[in-house]
DODRENLO-304098 format. One line per field, with one value per residue (C-alpha): residue number from 0; chain; x, y, z. Coordinates in steps of 0.05 Angstrom, whole numbers, plus 5000, padded with zeros to 4 digits. Example, Ala and Ser with C-alpha at 12.3 -4.5 7.8 and 13.67 -1.06 7.14 Angstrom:
BEGIN
num	0,1
chaine	A,A
xx	5246,5273
yy	4910,4979
zz	5156,5143
END
This chain:
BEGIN
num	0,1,2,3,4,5,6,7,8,9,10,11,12,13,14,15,16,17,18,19,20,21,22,23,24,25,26,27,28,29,30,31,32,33,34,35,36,37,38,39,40,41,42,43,44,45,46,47,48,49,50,51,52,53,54,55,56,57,58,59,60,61,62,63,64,65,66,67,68,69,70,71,72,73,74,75,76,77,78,79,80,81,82,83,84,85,86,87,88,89,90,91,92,93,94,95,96,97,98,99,100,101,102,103,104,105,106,107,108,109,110,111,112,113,114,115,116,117,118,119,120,121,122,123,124,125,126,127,128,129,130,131,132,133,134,135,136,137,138,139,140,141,142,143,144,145,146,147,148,149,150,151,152,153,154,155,156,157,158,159,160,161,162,163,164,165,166,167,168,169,170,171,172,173,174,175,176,177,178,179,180,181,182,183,184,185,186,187,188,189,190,191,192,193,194,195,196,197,198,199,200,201,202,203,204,205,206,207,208,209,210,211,212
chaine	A,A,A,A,A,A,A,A,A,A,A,A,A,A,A,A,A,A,A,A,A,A,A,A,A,A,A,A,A,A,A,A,A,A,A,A,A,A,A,A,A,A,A,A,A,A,A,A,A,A,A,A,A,A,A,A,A,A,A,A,A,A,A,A,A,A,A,A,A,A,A,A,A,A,A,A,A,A,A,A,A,A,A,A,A,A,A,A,A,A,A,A,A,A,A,A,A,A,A,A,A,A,A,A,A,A,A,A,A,A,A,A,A,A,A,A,A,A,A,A,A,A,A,A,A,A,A,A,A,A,A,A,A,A,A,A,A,A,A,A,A,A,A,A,A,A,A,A,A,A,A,A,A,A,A,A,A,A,A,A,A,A,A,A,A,A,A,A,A,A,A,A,A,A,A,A,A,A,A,A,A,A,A,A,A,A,A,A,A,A,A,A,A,A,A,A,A,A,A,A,A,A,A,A,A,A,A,A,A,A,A,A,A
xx	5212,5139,5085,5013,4952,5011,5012,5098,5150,5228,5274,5346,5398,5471,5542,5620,5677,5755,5804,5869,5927,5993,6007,6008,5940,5876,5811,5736,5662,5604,5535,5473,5400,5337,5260,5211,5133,5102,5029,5022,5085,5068,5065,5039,4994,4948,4909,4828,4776,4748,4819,4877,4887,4941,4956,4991,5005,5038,5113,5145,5216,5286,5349,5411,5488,5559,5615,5692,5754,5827,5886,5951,6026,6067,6134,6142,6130,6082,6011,5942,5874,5810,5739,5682,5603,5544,5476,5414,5347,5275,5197,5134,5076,5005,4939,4932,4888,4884,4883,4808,4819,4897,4882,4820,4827,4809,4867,4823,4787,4845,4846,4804,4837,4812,4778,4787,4739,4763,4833,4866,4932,4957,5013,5025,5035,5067,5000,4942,4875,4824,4742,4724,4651,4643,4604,4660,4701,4768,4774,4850,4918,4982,5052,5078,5111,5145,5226,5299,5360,5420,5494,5558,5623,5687,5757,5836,5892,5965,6006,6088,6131,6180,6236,6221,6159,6143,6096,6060,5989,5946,5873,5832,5754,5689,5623,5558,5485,5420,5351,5283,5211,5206,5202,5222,5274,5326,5394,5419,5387,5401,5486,5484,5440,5488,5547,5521,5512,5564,5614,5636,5720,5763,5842,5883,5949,5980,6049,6088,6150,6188,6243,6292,6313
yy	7019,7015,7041,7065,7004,6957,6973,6965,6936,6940,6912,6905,6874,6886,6878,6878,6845,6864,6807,6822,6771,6819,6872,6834,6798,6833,6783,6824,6793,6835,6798,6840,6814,6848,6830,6872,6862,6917,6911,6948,6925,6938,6876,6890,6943,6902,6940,6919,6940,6974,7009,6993,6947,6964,6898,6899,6848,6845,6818,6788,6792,6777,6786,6763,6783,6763,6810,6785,6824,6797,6828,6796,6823,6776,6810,6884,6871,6815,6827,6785,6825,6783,6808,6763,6768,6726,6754,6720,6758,6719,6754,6723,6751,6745,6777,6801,6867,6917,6996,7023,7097,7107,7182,7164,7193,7124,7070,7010,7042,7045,6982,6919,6855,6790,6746,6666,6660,6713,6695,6627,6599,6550,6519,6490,6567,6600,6648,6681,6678,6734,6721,6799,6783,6708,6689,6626,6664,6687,6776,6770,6735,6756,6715,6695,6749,6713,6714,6681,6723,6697,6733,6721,6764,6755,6786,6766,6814,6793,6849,6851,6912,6872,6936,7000,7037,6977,6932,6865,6842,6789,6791,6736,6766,6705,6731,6679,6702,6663,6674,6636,6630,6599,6656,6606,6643,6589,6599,6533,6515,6588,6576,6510,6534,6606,6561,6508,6571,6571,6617,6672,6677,6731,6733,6797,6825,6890,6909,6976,6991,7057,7082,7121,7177
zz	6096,6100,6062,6082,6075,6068,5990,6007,6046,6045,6088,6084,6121,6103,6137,6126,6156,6140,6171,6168,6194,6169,6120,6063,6070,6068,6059,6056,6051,6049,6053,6034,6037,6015,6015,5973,5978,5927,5928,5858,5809,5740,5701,5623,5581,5537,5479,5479,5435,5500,5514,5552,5612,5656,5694,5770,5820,5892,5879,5936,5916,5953,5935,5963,5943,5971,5958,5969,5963,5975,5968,5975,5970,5958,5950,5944,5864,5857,5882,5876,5885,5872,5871,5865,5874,5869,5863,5868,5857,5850,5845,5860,5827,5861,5878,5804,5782,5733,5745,5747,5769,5778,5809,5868,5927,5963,5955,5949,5889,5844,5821,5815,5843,5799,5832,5826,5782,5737,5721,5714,5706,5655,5672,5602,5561,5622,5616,5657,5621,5650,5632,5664,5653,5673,5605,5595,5535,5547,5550,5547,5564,5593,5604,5675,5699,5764,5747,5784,5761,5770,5761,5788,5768,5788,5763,5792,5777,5780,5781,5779,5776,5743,5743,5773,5727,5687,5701,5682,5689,5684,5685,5693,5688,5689,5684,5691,5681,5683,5680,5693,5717,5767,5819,5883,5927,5946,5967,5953,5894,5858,5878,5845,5789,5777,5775,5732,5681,5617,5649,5596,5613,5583,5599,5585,5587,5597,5610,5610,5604,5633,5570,5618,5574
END
């Protein structure tokens, strides 16, 4: 997908592969990847004695996720199925401005970018600090926006029919979720980051059983 002045881009990749060595075995992955470059993202509103700002950015986001399925019989009673999926999202924010006439006809007059001398970063608060009229006294502030989510969810499902119409199951379900702001894309380092997250585990059981009446 592309937009018109290059105010967006899309693209996506995606693919799926089934591999299955006999009846009872049946192993899935699913890799998707996505890169998003949005010239105006919304960032903050920020009140002013002179009115509201309404700050945008271009966010250069990508986003990659790994879906696995397997399913595994192994007796006509006793089945395994397994589903598990990381997901790794970061977002770059750059080229800052704030919304001047949201309606123009023209594209370019919609918005004023800041210039380098109008906005700074400060590494030490996390913040942008904006001087609109270059007189050396800071207008306004606003926090980093630029983000790295991190999720990974997985669930494995035991199942027994242990006599005809009852049955027995065990559910192991792990969820992990982190956030930062760092905004770096990187496979490697976001896998051993997810999985050095405190994993939240919960463990059920169900069974049923058939009263033949």
């Amino acid at each position: 997908y592309y937009g018109d002045q290059d105010d967006s881009r899309v693209n996506g990749f995606d693919i799926g592969t089934t591999y299955r060595p006999n009846k009872a075995l049946s192993l899935s992955v699913s890799p998707s990847y996505e890169s998003n470059l949005e010239n105006l993202q919304y960032v903050t509103t920020l009140d002013l004695d002179a009115g509201k700002r309404y700050i945008f950015a271009r966010i250069d986001q990508k986003t990659l996720a790994l879906t696995c399925r397997l399913n595994l019989s192994l007796t006509p009673d006793l089945s395994l199925q397994l589903y598990g999926q990381p997901f790794i999202s970061a977002g770059k924010y750059s080229e800052f401005k704030h919304i001047t006439d949201s309606r123009a006809r023209e594209y370019g007059d919609r918005f004023h970018e800041f210039t380098t001398g109008e906005i700074e970063y400060s590494p030490d608060t996390e913040e942008y600090h904006v001087d609109e009229n270059f007189d050396g006294v800071e207008d306004y502030a606003f926090g980093k926006p630029d983000f790295n989510f991190l999720q990974f969810r997985m669930n494995v499902v035991v199942r027994w029919e242990y006599i005809p119409g009852s049955t027995l199951y065990l559910v192991w379900s792990q969820g992990r979720t982190g956030t930062s702001s760092v905004g770096d894309f990187s496979f490697r380092e976001g896998m051993r980051d997810l999985f050095n997250v405190h994993p939240h585990n919960v463990f059920l059981i169900k069974f049923s059983y058939c009263f033949q009446l």
